[in-house]
PDB file of N, CA, C and O in Angstrom:
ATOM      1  N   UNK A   1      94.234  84.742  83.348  1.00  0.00           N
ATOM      2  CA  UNK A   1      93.548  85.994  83.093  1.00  0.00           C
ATOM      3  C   UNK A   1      94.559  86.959  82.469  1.00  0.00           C
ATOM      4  O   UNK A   1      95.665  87.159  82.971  1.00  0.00           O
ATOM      5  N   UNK A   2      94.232  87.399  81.627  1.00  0.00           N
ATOM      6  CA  UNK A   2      95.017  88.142  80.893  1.00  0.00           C
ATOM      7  C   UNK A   2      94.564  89.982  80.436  1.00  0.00           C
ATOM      8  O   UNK A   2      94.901  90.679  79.479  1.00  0.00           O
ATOM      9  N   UNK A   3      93.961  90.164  81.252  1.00  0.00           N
ATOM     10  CA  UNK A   3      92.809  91.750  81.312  1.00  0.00           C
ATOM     11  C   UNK A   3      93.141  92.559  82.512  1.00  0.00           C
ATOM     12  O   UNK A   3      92.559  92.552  83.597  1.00  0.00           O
ATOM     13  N   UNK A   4      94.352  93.378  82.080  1.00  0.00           N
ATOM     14  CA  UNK A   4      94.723  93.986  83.158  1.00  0.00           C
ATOM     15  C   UNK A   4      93.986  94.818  84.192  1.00  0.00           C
ATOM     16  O   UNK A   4      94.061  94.754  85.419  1.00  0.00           O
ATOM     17  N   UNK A   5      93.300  95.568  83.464  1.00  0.00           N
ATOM     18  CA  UNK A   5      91.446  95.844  84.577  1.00  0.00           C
ATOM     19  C   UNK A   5      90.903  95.556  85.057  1.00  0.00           C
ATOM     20  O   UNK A   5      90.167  96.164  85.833  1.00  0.00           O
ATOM     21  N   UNK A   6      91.028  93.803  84.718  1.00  0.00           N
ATOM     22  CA  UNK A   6      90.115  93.009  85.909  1.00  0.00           C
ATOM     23  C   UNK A   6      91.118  92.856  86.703  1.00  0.00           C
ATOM     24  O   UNK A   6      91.012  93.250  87.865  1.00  0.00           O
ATOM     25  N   UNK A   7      92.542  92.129  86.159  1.00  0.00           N
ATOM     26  CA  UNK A   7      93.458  91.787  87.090  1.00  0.00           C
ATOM     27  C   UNK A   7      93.802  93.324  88.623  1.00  0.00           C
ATOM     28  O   UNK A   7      94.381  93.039  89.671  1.00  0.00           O
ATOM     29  N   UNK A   8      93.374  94.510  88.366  1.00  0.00           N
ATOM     30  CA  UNK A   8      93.570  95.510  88.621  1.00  0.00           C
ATOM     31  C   UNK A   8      92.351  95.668  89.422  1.00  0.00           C
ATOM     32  O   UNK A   8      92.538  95.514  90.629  1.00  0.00           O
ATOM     33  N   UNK A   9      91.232  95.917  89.085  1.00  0.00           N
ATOM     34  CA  UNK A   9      90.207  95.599  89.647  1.00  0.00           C
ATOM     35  C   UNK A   9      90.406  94.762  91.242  1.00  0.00           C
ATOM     36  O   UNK A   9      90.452  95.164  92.404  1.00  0.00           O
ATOM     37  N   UNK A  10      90.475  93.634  90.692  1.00  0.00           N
ATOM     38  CA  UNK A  10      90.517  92.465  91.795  1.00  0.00           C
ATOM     39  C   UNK A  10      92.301  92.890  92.575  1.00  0.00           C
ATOM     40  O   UNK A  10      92.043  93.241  93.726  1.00  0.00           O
ATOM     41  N   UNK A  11      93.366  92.944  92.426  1.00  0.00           N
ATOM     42  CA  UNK A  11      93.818  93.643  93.008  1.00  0.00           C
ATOM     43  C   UNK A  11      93.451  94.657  94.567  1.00  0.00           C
ATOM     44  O   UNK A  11      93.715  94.516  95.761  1.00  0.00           O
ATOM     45  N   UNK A  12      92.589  95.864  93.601  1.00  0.00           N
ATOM     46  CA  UNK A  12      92.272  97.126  94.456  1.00  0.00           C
ATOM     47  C   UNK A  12      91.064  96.128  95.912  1.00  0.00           C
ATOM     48  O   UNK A  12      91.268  96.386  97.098  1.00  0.00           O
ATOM     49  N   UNK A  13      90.039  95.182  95.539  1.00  0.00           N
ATOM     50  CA  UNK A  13      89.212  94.358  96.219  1.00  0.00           C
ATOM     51  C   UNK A  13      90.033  93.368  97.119  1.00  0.00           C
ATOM     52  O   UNK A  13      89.435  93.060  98.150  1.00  0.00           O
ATOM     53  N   UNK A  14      91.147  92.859  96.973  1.00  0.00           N
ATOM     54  CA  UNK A  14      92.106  92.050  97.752  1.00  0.00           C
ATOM     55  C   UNK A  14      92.672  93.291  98.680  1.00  0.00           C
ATOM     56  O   UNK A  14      92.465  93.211  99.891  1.00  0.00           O
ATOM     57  N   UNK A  15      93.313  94.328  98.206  1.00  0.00           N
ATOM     58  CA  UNK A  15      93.668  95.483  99.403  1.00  0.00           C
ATOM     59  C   UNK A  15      93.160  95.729  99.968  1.00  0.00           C
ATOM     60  O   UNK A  15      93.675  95.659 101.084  1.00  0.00           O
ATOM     61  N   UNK A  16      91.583  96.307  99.966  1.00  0.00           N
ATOM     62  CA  UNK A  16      90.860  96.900 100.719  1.00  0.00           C
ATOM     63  C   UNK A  16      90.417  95.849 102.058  1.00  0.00           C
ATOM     64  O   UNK A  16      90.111  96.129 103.217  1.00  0.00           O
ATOM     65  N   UNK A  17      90.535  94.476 101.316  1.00  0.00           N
ATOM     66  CA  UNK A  17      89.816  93.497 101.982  1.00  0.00           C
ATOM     67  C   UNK A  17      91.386  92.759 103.228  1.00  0.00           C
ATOM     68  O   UNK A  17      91.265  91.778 103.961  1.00  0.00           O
ATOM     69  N   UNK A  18      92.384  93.429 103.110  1.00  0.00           N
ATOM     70  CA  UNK A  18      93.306  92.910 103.408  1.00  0.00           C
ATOM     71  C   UNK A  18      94.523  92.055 103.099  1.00  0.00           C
ATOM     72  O   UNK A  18      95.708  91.975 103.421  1.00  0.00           O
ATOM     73  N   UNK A  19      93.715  91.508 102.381  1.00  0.00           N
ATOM     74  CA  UNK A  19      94.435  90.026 101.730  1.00  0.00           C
ATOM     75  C   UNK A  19      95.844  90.870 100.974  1.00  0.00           C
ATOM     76  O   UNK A  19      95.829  91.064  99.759  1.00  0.00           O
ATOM     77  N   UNK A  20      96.703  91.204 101.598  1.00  0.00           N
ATOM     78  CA  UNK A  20      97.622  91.559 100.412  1.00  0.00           C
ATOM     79  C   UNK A  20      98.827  90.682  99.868  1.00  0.00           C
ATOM     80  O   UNK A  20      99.491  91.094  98.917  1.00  0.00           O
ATOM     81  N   UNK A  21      99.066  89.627 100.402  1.00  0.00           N
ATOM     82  CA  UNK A  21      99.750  88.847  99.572  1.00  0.00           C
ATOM     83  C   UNK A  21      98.979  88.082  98.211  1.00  0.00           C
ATOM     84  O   UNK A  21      99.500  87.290  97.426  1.00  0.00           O
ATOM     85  N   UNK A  22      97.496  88.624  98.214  1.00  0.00           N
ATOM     86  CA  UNK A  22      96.965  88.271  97.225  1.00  0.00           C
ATOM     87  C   UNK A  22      97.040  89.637  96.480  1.00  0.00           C
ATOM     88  O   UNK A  22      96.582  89.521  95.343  1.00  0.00           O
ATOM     89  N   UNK A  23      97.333  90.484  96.672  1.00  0.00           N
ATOM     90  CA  UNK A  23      97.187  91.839  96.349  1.00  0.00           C
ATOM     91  C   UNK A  23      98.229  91.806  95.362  1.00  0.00           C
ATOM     92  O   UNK A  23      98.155  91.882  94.136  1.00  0.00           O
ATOM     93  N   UNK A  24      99.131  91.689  96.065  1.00  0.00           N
ATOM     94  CA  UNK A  24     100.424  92.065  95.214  1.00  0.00           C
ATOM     95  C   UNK A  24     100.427  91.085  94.332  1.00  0.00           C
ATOM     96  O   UNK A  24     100.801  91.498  93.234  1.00  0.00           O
ATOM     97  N   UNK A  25     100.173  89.982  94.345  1.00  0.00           N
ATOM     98  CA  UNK A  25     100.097  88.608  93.105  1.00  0.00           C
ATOM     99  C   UNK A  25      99.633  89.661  91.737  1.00  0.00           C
ATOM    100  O   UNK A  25     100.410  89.920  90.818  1.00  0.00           O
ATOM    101  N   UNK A  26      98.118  90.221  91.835  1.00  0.00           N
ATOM    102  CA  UNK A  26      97.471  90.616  91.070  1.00  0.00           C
ATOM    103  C   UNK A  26      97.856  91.506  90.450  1.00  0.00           C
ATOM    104  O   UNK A  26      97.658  91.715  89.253  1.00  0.00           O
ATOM    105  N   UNK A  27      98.799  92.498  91.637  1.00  0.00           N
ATOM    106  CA  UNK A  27      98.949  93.784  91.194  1.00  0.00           C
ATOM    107  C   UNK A  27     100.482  93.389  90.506  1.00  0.00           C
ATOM    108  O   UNK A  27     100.799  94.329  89.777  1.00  0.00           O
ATOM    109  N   UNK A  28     101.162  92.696  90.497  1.00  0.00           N
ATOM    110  CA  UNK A  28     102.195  92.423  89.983  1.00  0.00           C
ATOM    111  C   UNK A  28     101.775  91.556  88.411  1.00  0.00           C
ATOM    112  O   UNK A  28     102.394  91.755  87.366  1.00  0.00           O
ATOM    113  N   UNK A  29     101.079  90.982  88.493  1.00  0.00           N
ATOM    114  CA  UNK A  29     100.561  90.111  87.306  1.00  0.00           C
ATOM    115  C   UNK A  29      99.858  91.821  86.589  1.00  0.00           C
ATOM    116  O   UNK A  29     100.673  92.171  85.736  1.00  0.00           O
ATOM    117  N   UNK A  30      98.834  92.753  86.670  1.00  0.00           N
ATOM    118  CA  UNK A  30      98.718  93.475  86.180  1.00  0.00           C
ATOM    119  C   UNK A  30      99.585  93.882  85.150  1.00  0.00           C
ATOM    120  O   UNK A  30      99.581  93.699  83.933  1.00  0.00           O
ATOM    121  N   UNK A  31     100.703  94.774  86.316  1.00  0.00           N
ATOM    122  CA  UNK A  31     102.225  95.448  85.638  1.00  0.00           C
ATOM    123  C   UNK A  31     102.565  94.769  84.726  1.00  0.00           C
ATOM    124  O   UNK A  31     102.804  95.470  83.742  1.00  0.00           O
ATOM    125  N   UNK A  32     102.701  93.801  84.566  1.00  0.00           N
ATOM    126  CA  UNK A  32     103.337  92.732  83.760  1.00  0.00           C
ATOM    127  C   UNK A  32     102.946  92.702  82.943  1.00  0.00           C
ATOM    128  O   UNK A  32     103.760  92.547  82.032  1.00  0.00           O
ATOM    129  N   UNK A  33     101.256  92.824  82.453  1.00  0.00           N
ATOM    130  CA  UNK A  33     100.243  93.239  80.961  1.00  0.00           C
ATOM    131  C   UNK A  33     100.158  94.662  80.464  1.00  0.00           C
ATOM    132  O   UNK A  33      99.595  95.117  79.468  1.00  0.00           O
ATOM    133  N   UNK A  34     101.186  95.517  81.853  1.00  0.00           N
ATOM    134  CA  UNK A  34     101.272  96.962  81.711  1.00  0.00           C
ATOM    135  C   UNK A  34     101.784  97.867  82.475  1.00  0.00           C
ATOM    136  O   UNK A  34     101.332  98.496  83.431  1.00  0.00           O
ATOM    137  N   UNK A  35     103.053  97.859  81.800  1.00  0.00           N
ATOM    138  CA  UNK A  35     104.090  98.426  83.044  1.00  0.00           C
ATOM    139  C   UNK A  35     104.175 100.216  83.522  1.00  0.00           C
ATOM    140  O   UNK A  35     104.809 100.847  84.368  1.00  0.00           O
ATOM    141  N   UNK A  36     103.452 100.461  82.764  1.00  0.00           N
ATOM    142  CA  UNK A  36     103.331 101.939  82.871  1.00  0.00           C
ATOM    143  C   UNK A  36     102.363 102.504  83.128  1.00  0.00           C
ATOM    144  O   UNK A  36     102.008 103.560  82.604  1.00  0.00           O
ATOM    145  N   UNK A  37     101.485 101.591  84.401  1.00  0.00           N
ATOM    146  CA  UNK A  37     100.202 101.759  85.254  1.00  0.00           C
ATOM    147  C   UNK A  37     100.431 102.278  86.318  1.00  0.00           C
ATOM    148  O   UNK A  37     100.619 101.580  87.315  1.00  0.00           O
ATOM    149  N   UNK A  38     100.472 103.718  86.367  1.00  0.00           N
ATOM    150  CA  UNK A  38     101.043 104.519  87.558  1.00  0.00           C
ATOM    151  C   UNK A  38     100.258 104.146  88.488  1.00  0.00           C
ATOM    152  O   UNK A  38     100.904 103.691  89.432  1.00  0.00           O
ATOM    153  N   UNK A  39      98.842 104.128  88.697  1.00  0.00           N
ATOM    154  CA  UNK A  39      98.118 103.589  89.736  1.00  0.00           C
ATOM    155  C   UNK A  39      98.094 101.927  90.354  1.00  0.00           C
ATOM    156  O   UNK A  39      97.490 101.484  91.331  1.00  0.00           O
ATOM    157  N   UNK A  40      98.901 101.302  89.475  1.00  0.00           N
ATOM    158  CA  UNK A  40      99.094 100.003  89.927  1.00  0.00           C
ATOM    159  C   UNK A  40     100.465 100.077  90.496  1.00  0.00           C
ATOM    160  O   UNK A  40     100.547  99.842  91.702  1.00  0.00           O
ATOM    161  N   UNK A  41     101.581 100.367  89.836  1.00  0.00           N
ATOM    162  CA  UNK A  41     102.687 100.586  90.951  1.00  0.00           C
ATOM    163  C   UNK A  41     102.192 101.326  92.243  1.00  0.00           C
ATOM    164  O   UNK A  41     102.058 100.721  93.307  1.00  0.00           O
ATOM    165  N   UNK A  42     101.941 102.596  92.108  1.00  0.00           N
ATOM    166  CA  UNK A  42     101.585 103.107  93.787  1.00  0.00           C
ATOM    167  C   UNK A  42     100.519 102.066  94.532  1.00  0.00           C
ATOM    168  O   UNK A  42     100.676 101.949  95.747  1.00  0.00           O
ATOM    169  N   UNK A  43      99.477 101.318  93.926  1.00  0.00           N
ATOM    170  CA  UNK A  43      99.235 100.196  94.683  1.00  0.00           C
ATOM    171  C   UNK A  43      99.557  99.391  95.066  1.00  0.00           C
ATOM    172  O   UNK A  43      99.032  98.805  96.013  1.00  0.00           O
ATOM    173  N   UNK A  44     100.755  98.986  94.350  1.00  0.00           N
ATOM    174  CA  UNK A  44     101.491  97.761  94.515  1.00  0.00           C
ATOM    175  C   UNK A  44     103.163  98.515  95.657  1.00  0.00           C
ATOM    176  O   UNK A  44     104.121  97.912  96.141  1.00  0.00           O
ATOM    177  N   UNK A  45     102.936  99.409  95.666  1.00  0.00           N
ATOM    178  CA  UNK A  45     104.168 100.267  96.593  1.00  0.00           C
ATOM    179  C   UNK A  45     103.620 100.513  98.031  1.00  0.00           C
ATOM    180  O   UNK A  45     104.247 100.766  99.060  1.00  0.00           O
ATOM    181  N   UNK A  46     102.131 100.356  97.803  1.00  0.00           N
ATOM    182  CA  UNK A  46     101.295 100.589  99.102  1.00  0.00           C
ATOM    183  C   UNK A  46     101.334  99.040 100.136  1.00  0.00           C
ATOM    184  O   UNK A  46     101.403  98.822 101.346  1.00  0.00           O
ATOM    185  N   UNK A  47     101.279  98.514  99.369  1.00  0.00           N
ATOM    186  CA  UNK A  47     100.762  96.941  99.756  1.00  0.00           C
ATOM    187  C   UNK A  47     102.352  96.466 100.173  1.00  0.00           C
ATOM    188  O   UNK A  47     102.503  95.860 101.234  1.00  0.00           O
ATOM    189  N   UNK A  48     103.662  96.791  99.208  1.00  0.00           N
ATOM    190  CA  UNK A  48     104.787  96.286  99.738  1.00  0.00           C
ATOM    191  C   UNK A  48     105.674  96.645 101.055  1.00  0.00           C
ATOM    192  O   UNK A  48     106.563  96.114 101.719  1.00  0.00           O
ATOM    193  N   UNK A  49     104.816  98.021 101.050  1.00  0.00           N
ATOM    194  CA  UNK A  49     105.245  98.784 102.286  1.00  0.00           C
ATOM    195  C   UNK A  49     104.853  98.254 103.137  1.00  0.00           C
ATOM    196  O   UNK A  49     105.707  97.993 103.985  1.00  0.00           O
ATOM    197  N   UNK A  50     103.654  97.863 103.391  1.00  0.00           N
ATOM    198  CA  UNK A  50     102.246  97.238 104.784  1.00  0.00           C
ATOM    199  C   UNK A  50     103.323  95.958 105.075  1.00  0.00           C
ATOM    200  O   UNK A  50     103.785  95.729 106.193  1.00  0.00           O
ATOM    201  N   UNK A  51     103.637  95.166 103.861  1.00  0.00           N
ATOM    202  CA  UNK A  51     104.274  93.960 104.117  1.00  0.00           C
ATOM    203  C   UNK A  51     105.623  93.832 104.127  1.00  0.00           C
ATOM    204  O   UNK A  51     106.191  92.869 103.611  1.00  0.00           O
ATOM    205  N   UNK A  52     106.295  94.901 104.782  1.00  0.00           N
ATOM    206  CA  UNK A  52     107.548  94.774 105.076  1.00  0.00           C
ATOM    207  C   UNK A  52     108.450  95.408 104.431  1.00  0.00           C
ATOM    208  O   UNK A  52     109.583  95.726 104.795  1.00  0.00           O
ATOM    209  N   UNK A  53     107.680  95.662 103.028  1.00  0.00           N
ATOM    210  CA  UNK A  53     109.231  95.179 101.970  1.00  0.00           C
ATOM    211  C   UNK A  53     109.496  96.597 101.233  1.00  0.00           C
ATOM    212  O   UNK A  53     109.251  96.847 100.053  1.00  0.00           O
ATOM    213  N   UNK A  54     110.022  97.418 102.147  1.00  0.00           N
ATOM    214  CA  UNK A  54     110.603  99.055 102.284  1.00  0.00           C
ATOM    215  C   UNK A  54     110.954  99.366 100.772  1.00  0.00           C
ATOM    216  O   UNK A  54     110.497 100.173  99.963  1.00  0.00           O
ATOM    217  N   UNK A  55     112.105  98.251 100.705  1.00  0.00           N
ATOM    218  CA  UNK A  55     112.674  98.744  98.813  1.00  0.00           C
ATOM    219  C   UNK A  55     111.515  98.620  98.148  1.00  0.00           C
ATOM    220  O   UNK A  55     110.880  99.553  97.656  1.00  0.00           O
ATOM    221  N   UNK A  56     111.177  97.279  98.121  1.00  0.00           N
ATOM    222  CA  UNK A  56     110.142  96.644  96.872  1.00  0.00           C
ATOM    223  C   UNK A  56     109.227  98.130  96.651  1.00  0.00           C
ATOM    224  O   UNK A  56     109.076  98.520  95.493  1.00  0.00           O
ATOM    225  N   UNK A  57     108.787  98.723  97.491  1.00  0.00           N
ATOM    226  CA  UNK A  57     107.512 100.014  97.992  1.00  0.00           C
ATOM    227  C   UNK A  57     108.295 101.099  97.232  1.00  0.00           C
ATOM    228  O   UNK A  57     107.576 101.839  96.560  1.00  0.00           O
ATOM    229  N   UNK A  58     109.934 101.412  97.186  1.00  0.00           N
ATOM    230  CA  UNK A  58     110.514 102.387  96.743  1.00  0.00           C
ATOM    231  C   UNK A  58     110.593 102.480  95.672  1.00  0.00           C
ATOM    232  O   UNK A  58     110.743 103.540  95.064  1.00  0.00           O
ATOM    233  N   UNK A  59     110.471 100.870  94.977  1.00  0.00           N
ATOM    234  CA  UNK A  59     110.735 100.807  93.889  1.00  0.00           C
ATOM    235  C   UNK A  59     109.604 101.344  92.975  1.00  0.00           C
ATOM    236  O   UNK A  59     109.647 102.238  92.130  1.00  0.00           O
ATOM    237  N   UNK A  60     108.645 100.603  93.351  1.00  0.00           N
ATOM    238  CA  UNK A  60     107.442 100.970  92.550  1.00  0.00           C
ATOM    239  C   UNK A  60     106.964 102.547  92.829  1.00  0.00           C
ATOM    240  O   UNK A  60     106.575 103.273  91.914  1.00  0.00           O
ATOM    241  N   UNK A  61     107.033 102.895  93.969  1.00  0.00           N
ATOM    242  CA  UNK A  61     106.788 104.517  93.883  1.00  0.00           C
ATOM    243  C   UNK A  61     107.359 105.225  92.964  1.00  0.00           C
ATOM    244  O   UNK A  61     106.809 106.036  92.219  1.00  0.00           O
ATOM    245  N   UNK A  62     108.947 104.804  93.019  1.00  0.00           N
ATOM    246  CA  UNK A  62     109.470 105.447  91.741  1.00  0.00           C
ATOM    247  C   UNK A  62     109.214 105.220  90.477  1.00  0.00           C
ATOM    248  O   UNK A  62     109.208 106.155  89.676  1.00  0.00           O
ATOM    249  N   UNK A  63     108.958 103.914  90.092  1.00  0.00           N
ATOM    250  CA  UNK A  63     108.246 103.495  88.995  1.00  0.00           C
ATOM    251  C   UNK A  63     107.102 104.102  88.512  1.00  0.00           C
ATOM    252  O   UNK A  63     106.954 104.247  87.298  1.00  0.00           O
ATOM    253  N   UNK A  64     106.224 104.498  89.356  1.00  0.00           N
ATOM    254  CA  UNK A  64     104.571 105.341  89.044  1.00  0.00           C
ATOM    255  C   UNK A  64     105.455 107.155  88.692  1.00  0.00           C
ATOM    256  O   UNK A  64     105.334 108.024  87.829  1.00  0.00           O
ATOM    257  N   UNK A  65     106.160 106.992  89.725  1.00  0.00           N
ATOM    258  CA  UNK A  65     107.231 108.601  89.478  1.00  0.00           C
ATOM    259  C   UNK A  65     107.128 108.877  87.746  1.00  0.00           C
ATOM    260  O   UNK A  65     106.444 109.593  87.014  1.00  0.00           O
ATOM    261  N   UNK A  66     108.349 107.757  87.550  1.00  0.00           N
ATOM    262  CA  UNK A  66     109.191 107.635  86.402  1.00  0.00           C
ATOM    263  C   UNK A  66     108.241 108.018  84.993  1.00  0.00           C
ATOM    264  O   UNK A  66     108.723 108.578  84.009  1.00  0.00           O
ATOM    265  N   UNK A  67     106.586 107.534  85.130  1.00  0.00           N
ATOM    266  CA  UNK A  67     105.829 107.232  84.670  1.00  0.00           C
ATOM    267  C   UNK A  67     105.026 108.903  84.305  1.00  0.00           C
ATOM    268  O   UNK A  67     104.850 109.520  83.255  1.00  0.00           O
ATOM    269  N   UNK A  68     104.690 109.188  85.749  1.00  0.00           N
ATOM    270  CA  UNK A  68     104.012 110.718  85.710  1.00  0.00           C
ATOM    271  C   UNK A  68     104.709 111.115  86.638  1.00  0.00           C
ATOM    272  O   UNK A  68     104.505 110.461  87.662  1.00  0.00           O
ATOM    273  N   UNK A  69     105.571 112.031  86.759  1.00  0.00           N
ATOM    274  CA  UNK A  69     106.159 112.760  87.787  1.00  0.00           C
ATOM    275  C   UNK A  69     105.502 114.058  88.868  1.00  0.00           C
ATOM    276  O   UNK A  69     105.903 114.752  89.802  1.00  0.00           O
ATOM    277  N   UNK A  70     104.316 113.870  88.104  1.00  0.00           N
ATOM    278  CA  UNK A  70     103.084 115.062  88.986  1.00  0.00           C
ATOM    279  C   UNK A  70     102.314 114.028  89.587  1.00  0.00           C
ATOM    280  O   UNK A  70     101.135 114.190  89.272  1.00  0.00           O
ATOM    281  N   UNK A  71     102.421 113.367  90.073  1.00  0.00           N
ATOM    282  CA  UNK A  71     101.562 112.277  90.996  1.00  0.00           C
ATOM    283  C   UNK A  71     101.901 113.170  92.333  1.00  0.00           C
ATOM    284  O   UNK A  71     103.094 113.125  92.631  1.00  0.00           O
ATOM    285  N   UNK A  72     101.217 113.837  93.049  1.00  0.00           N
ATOM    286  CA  UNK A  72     101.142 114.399  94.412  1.00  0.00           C
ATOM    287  C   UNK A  72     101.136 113.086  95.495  1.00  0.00           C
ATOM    288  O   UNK A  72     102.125 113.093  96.228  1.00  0.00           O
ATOM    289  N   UNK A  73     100.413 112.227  95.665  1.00  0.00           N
ATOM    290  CA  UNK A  73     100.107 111.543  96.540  1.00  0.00           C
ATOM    291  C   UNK A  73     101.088 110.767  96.639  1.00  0.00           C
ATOM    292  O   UNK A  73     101.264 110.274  97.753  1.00  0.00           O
ATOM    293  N   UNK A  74     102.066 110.390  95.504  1.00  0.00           N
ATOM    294  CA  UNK A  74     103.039 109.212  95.027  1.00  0.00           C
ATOM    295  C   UNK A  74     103.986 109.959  95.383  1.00  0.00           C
ATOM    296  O   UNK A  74     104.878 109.293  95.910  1.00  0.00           O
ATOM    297  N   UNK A  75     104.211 111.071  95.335  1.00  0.00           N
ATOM    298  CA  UNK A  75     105.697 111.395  95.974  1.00  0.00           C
ATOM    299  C   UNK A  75     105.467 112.301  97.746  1.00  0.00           C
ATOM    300  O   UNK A  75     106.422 112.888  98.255  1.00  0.00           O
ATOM    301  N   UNK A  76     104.093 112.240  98.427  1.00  0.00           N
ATOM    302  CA  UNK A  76     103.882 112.207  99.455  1.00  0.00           C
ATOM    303  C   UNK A  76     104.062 110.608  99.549  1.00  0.00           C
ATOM    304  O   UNK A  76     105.269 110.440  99.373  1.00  0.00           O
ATOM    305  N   UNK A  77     103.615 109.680  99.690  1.00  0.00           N
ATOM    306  CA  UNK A  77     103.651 108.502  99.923  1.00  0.00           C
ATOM    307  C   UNK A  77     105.685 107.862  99.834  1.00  0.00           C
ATOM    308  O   UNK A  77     106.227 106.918 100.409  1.00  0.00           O
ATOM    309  N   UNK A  78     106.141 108.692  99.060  1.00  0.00           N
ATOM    310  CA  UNK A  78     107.569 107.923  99.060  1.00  0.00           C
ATOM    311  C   UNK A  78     108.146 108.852  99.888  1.00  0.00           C
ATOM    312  O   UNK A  78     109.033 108.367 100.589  1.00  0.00           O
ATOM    313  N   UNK A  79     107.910 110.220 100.071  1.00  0.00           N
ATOM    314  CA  UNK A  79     108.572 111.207 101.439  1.00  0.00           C
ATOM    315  C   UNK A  79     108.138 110.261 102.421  1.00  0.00           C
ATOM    316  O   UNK A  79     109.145 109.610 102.700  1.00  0.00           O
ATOM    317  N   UNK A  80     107.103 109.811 103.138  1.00  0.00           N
ATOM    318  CA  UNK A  80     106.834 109.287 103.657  1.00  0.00           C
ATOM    319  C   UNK A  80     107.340 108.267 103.983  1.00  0.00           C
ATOM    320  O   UNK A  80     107.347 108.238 105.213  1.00  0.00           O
ATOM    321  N   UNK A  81     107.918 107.115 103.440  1.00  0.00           N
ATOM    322  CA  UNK A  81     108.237 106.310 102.863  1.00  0.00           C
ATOM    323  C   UNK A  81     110.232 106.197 103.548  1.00  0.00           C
ATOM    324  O   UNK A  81     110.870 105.384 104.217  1.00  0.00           O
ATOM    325  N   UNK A  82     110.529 107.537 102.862  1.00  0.00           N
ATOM    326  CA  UNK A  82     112.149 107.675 103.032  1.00  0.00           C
ATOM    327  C   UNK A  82     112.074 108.228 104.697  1.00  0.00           C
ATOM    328  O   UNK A  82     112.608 107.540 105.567  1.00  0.00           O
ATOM    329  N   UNK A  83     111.456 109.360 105.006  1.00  0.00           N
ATOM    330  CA  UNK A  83     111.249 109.425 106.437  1.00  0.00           C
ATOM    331  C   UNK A  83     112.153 108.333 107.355  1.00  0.00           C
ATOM    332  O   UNK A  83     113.243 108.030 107.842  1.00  0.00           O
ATOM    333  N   UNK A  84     109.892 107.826 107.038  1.00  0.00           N
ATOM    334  CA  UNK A  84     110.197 106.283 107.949  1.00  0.00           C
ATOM    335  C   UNK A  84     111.542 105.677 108.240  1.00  0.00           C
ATOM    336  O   UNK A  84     111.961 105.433 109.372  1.00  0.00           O
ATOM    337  N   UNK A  85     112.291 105.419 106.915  1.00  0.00           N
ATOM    338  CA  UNK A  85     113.424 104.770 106.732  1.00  0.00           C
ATOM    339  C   UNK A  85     114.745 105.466 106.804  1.00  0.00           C
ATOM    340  O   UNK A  85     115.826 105.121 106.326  1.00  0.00           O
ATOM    341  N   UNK A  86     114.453 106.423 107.440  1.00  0.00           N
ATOM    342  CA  UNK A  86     115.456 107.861 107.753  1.00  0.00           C
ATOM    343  C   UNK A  86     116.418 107.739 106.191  1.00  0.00           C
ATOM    344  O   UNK A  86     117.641 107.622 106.267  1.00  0.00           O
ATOM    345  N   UNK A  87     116.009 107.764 105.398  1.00  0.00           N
ATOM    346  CA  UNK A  87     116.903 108.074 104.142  1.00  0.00           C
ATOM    347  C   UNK A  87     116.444 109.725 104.214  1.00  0.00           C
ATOM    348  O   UNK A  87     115.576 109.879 103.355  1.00  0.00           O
ATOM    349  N   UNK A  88     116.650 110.709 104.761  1.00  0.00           N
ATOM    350  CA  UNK A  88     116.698 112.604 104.465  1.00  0.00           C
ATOM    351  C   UNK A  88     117.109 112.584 103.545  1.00  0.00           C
ATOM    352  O   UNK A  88     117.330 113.635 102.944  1.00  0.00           O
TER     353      UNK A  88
END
């Protein structure tokens, strides 16, 4: 599949539904047809967080950052984020 909307699509339907190691497949295959999908990094920063993976989550937050730097929710979500992980 090569349609980052669907791949994106189905993504957002694997999160909601739980499945996120299918999540991130999608949402990573997305990025990859389009790396400057601020709403797919913060999805894909959402899903890496749930599953452990603190950096992987930092990374992409900053990535959606890097992208639009007025994302409110994306830099609540990485305060959040550094908190947790006592990085002040």
């Amino acid at each position: 599949m090569s349609d980052p909307e669907q791949l994106k699509g189905e993504s957002d339907i694997a999160f909601r539904a739980g499945k996120l190691a299918e999540a991130r497949e999608l949402y990573e295959a997305a990025l990859s047809l389009r790396s400057d999908w601020v709403a797919a990094h913060n999805n894909l920063a959402m899903v890496l967080w749930q599953l452990g993976d603190k950096g992987g989550a930092e990374s992409h937050f900053c990535s959606a950052l890097a992208v639009d730097s007025d994302q409110i929710g994306t830099l609540s979500d990485l305060g959040a984020l550094l908190v947790e992980q006592e990085h002040l």
